[in-house]
N, C-alpha and C positions, 0 to 999 in steps of 0.2 A: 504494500500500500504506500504511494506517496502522498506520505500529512502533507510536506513541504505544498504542493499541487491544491490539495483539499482545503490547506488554512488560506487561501487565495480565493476560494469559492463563497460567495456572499450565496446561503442557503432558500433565502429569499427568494432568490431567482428561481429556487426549483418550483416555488408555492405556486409563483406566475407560470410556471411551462403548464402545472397540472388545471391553473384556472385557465390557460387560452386552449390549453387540447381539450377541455370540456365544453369552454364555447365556442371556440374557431371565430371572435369576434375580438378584437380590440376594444370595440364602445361596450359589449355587455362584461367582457373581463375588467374593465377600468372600473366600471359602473358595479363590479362585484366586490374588487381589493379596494374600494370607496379610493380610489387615485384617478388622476389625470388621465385622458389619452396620451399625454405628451409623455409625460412622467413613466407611461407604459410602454410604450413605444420607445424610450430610450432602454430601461431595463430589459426588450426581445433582441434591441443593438447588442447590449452584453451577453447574453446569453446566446445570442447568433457568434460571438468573437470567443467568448469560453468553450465553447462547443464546438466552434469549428466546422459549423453547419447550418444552412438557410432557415432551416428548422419548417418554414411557414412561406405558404407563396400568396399573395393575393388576387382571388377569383372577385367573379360576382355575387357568388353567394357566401361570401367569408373570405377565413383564412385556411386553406390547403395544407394538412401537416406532412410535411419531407415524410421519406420512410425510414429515415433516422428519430424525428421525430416520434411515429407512429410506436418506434421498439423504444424508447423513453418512457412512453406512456403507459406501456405494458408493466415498468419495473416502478412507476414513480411512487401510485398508489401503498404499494407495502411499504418501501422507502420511507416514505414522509410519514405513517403510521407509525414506524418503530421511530423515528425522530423521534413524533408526536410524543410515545411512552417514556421516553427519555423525559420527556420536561415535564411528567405527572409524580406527583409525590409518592412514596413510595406505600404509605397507609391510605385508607380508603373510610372514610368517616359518612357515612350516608346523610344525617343527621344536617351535616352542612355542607354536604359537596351540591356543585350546581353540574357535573358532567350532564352530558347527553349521550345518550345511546338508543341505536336505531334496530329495528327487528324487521324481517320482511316472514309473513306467515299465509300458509293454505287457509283459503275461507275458513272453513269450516272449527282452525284452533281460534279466530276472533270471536263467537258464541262461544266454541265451549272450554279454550282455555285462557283465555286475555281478561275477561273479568276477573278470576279468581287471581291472577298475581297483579295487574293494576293496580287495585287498591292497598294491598299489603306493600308493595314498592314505595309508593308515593304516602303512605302512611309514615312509614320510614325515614325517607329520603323526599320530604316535601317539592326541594329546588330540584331535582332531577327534569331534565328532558327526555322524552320516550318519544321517539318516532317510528312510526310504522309502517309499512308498503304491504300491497299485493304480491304473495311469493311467484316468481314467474321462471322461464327456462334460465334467468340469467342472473338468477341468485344465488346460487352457489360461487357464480364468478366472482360475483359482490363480495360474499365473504374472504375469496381468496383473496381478495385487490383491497381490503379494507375499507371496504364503502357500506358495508351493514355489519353488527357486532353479532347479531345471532340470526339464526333462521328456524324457524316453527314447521315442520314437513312433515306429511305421511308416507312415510317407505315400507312399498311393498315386500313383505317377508318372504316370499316366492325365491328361491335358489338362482332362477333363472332370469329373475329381475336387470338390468342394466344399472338400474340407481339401488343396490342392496344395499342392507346397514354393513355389509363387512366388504363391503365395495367401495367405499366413499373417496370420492376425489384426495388429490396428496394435501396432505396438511388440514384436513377438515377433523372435527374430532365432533362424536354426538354422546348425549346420553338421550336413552329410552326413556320419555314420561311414562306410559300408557301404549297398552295396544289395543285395537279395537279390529269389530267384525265387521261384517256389509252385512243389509239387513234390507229389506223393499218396505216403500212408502206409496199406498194404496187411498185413494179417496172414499169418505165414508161412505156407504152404501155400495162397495167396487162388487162386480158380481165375483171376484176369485176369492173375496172374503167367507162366501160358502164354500166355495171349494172348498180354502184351507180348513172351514167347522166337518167336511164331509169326507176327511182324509183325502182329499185327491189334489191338494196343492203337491206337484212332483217338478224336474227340470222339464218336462215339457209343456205342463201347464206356466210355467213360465216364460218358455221361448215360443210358445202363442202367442203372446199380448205382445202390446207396440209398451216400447219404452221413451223416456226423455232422461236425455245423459247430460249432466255439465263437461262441457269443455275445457279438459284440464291444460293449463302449458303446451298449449296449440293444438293439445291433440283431441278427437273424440273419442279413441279406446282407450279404455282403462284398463289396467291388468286381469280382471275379473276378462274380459271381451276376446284377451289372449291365450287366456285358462281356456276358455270355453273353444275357441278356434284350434288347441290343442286337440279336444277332443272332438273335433268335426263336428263344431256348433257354431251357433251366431246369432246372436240379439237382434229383433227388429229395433232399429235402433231409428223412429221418426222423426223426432225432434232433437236438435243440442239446443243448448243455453249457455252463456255465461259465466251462470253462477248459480249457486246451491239457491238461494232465497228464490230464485227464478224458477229452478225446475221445481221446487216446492209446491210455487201457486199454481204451476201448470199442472202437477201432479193432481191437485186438490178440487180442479175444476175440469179434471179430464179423466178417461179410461186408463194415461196413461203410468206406467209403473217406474220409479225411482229408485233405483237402487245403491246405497249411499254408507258412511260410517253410522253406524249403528249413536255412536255420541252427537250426532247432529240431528239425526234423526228423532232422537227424544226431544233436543230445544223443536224438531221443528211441529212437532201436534201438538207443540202449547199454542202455536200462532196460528195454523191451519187444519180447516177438520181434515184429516186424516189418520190413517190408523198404520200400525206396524205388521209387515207381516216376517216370519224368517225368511232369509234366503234356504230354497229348495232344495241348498246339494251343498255340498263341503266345498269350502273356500278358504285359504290361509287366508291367518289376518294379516293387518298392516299395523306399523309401529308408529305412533308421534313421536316423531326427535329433535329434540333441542342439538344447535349446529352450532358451532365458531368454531373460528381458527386458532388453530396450536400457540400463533405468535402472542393471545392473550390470554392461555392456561395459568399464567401464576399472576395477573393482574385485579388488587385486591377486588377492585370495583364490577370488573366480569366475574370471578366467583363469588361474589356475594348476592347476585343478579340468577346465576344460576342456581344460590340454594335458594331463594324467595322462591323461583317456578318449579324447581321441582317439588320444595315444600306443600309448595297450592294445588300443585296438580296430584302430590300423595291425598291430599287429602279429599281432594274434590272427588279422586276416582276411586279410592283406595288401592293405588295399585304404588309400589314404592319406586319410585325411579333408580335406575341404576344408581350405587355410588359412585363408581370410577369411571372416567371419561374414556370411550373408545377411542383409539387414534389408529388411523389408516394413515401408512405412508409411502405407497409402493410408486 
């Protein structure tokens, strides 16, 4: 390593590469570091003459990142992250700390597991910031790049799964809250509700009826749809949606059958007549797991965040969550 090289590097300048590769704009980056255009526009001279590299070309629709540029932006986000835990105190005081920390979570843990550790966090730790997203295909990347501190996911337990819990991207580390079943959601009065009083709900009374599926992270099969396609089946699958609340009400004013986490399924016939029925054939279940990265395993203020939720969600489900964090590193 050359320090000599590095103590010459005003780190500043890195804060500004990762704010113009997120806006590709001079006036919305100035307008972000609350600085000048001028003032930022001299600091891209320095870091174009430190670097060695144009970095940035100007189109009509912005600023164009070099493809030097583009592999900076790849490394920056961890970079400035582990800076970042450098300049955080080494105890973690809830009581008075004002950090923020962001979660990206599956529908389905905002009803049934966001209530129960929300309020015990911020009971705690009043000044904290909690920000939250929609978990989507490109959250797991988040975590690696340091742009969200946890993720909320349902992973299919299935051997043959792609995203398995003992499969997990390099550097991601989970623990298990809770596992749960699939379960079908039928509208009051459904006629397969006799069925299932008459013994005859079976898997072909099920791949009769039409279904309505949510759309998960772009796709409309879910692992249950791939189960089933193993065994030379397939879902009338008429409707997708969205989102859970969506297939709900369609569920509720239609023929059509929802077949969903068994934990959702209960919040959801408090708000819509509907009734539960089992799913008709054996299905592994799927695991909710609590996500981050390895680089914040001993960072007081993430493990105190992750005993709150597993805390809530022992209790909320009774189901104990893992003690020791799994880490996949291959």
């Amino acid at each position: 390593m050359h320090l000599d090289k590095l103590a010459r590097l005003d780190l500043n300048l890195l804060v500004i590469l990762q704010v113009l590769l997120e806006e590709q704009s001079v006036t919305r980056a100035a307008a972000r570091l609350n600085v000048s255009q001028s003032a930022l526009s001299k600091s891209l001279s320095r870091l174009r003459e430190t670097l060695g590299d144009p970095l940035f070309s100007r189109t009509a629709h912005g600023l164009k990142p070099s493809a030097h540029a583009l592999m900076l932006g790849q490394k920056l986000p961890r970079l400035l992250q582990e800076v970042y835990q450098l300049t955080l105190p080494p105890g973690f005081d809830p009581a008075s700390s004002n950090r923020s920390f962001s979660f990206a979570m599956v529908e389905s843990a905002y009803e049934t597991l966001i209530p129960g550790f929300i309020g015990p966090l911020l009971a705690q730790a009043p000044n904290l910031r909690i920000n939250s997203y929609m978990w989507s295909e490109k959250s797991i990347s988040d975590l690696q790049l340091g742009q969200i501190d946890f993720g909320i996911d349902g992973i299919d337990l299935q051997p043959q799964s792609n995203f398995h819990i003992d499969n997990l991207p390099e550097g991601i580390c989970h623990q298990t809250l809770f596992t749960d079943s699939q379960v079908c959601l039928v509208r009051q009065g459904h006629p397969l509700l006799a069925l299932h009083q008459a013994g005859a709900w079976n898997i072909d009374a099920y791949l009769g009826v039409q279904h309505v599926q949510v759309r998960c992270e772009g796709s409309d099969w879910w692992a249950l749809d791939y189960h089933l396609a193993e065994m030379g089946r397939q879902r009338s699958l008429c409707t997708t949606v969205p989102d859970f609340y969506g297939a709900a009400s369609v569920c509720a004013h239609t023929d059509l059958v929802f077949t969903l986490p068994e934990s959702f399924a209960r919040h959801a016939i408090k708000l819509y007549p509907l009734v539960i029925l089992p799913l008709p054939f054996d299905f592994i279940p799927l695991a909710y797991v609590l996500l981050w990265h390895q680089r914040n395993n001993a960072d007081p203020g993430h493990q105190w965040i992750r005993d709150i939720i597993c805390q809530s969600v022992s209790g909320a489900f009774g189901q104990l969550a893992t003690p020791t964090a799994g880490l996949n590193s291959d």
